[in-house]
C-alpha positions in Angstrom: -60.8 47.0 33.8 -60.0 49.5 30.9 -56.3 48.8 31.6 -56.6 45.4 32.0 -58.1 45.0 29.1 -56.0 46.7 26.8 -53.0 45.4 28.7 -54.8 41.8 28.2 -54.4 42.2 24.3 -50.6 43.8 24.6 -49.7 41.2 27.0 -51.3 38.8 24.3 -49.4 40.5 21.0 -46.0 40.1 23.0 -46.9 36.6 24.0 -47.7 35.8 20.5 -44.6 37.9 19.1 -42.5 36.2 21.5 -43.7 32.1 20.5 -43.3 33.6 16.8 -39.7 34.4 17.6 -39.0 31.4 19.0 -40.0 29.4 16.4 -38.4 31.1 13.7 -35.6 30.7 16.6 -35.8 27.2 16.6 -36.5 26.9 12.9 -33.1 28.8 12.5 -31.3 26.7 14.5 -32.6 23.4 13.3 -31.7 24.8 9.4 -27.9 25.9 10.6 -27.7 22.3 12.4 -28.9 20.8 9.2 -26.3 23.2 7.0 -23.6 22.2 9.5 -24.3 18.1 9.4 -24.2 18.9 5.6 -20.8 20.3 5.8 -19.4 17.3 8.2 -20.4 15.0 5.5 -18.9 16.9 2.8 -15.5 17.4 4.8 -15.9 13.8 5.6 -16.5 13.0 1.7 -13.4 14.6 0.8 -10.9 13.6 3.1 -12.3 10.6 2.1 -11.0 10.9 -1.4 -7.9 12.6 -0.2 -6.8 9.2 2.1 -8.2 7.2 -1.4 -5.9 9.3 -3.9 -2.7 9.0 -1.1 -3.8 5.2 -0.9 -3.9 4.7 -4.8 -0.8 6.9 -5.1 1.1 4.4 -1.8 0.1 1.4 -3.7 1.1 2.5 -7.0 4.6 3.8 -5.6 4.3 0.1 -3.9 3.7 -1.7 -7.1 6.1 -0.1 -8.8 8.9 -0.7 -6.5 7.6 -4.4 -6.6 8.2 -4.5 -10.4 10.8 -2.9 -10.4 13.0 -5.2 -7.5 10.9 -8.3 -9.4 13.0 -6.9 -12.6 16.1 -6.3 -11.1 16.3 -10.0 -9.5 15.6 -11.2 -13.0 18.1 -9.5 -14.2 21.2 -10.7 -11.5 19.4 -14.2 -12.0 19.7 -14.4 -15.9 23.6 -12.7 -15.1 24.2 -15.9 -12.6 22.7 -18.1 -14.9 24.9 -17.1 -17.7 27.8 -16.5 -15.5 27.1 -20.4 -14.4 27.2 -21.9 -18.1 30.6 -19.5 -18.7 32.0 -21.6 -15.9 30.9 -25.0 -16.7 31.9 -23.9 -20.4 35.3 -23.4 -19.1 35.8 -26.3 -16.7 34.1 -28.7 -19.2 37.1 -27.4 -21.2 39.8 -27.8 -18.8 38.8 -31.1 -18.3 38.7 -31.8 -22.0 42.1 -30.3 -22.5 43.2 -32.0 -19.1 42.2 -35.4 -20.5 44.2 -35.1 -23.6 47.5 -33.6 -21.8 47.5 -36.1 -18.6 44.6 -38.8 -19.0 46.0 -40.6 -16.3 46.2 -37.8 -13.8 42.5 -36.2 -14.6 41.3 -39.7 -14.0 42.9 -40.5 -10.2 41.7 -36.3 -9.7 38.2 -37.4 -11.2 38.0 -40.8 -8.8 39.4 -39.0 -5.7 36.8 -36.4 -5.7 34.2 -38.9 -6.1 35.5 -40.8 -3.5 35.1 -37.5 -1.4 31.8 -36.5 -2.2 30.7 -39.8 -1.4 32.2 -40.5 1.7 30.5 -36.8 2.6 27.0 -37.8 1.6 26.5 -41.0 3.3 27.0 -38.9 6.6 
């Protein structure tokens, strides 16, 4: 009974030892889960911010290239605008200058062409 009861108390010390180490075992591995799940979310957070700053910087290049064709087709439609009053400028002066040199003539061109657009618009 001597052996068995100091073997009682050792058995009892590395029983004891042994729950000890696996709760600080378990504590450990709960804390390095908890450090990890912290780290996902901070990855998480910055690629977050990575696919914001590419998405601000897409739509700004976007934008941009918008305002930029929105400009341009100003442009070509202020240059057909004016390149349409040139024109009229200069057939309202052929006809002027056409009406003083052959009256007669402008006026059979001026009725035919009528003639034509209307026989092309009632259809």
């Amino acid at each position: 009974m001597n052996t068995a009861s100091t073997a009682s108390p050792g058995a009892r010390e590395t029983a004891k030892d042994a729950r000890q180490t696996g709760e600080r075992s378990s504590t450990d591995i709960h804390d390095d889960l908890q450090k990890l799940r912290d780290e996902f979310h901070r990855l998480a957070d910055q690629v977050a911010e990575i696919f914001a700053g590419r998405g601000n910087a897409a739509w700004r290049r976007a934008k941009s290239t918008v305002d930029e064709a929105f400009a341009e087709a100003q442009d070509k439609g202020r240059d057909a605008a004016s390149a349409v009053r040139e024109v009229s400028d200069n057939f309202i002066d052929a006809l002027d200058e056409s009406l003083k040199t052959r009256p007669y003539t402008t006026l059979a061109l001026v009725a035919g062409i009528a003639f034509l657009f209307g026989a092309t618009w009632r259809r």
